[in-house]
TIKE-512172 format. One record per residue (C-alpha): residue in three letters; x, y, z. Coordinates in steps of 0.001 Angstrom, whole numbers, padded with zeros to 6 digits, always signed. Example, Ala and Ser with C-alpha at 12.3 -4.5 7.8 and 13.67 -1.06 7.14 Angstrom:
# residues 2
Ala+012300-004500+007800Ser+013670-001060+007140
END
This chain:
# residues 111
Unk+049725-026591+030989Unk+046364-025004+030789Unk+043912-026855+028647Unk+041303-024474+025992Unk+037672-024825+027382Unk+035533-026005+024786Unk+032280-024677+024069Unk+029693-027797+024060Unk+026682-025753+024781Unk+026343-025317+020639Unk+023384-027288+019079Unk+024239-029041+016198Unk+020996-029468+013733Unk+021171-032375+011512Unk+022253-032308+008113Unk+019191-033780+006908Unk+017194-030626+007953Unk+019510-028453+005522Unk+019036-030718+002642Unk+015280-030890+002797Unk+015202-027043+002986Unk+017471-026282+000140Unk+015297-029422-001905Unk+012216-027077-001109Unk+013771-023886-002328Unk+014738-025776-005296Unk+011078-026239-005890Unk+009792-023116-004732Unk+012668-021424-007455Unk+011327-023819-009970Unk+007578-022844-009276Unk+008598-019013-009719Unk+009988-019451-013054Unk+006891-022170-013897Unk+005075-019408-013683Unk+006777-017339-016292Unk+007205-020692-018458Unk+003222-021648-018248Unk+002316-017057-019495Unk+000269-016977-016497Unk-000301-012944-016484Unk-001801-010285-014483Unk-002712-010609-010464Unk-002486-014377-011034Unk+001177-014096-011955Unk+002322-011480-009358Unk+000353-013320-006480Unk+002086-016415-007542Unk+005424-015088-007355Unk+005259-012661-004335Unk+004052-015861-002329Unk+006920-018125-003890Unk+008795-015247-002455Unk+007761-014711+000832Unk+007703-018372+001285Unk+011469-018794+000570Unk+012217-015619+001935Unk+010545-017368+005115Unk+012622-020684+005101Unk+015850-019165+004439Unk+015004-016641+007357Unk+013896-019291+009828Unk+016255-022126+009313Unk+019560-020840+008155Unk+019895-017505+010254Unk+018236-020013+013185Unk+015042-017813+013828Unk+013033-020238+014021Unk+014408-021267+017285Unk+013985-017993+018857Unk+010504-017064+018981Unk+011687-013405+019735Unk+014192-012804+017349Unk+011844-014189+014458Unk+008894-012241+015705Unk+010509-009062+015331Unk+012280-010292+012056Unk+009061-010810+010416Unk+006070-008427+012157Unk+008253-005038+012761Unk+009031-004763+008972Unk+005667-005256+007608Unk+004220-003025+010677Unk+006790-000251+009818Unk+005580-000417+006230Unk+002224+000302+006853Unk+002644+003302+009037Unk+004957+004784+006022Unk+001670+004224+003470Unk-000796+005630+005693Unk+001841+008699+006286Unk+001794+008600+002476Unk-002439+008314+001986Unk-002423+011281+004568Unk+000206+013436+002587Unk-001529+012240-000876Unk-004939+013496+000168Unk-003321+016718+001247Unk-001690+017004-001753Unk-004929+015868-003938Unk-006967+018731-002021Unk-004140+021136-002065Unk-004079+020760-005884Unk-007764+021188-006186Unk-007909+024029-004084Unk-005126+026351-006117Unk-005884+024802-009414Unk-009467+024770-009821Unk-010060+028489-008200Unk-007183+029776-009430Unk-006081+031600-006432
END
């Protein structure tokens, strides 16, 4: 009779650690919409809620998909998309001036 090998390598992180997380993206989530409630508007309101963003984007990335205990893994989670993002707007600023002095070129002169 040949017994099923176990797998006891797993860690196991304490429930506590999952409660405190989802109590701060309860607060975060209540933040967000604070700042509808309160009519905060213009770059006030949109900073406000792109960093109540990104900071629950963060916790949910880190603890529950466990990247925050592989420094790899979480470094190219979080720096390649941002990094890939600004390569496609300077591709776009280059094309845009083009474009801008392509314009002016044909539609000024007329030729």
């Amino acid at each position: 009779m040949a017994q099923a090998e176990t797998h006891t390598d797993a860690q196991q992180h304490p429930i506590r650690l999952y409660l405190v997380v989802w109590g701060w993206l309860f607060i975060l989530s209540a933040c967000s919409y604070l700042v509808d409630y309160f009519g905060l508007v213009g770059y006030l309101r949109w900073s406000l809620i792109l960093l109540f963003m990104m900071l629950k984007a963060g916790l949910i990335v880190a603890v529950f998909m466990h990247m925050a205990w592989e420094r790899l893994a979480m470094a190219y989670a979080i720096l390649t998309p941002p990094l890939a993002l600004l390569v496609f707007v300077g591709i776009m600023v280059f094309e845009a001036n083009y474009t801008l002095f392509t314009r002016l070129a044909y539609f000024v002169t007329g030729s």
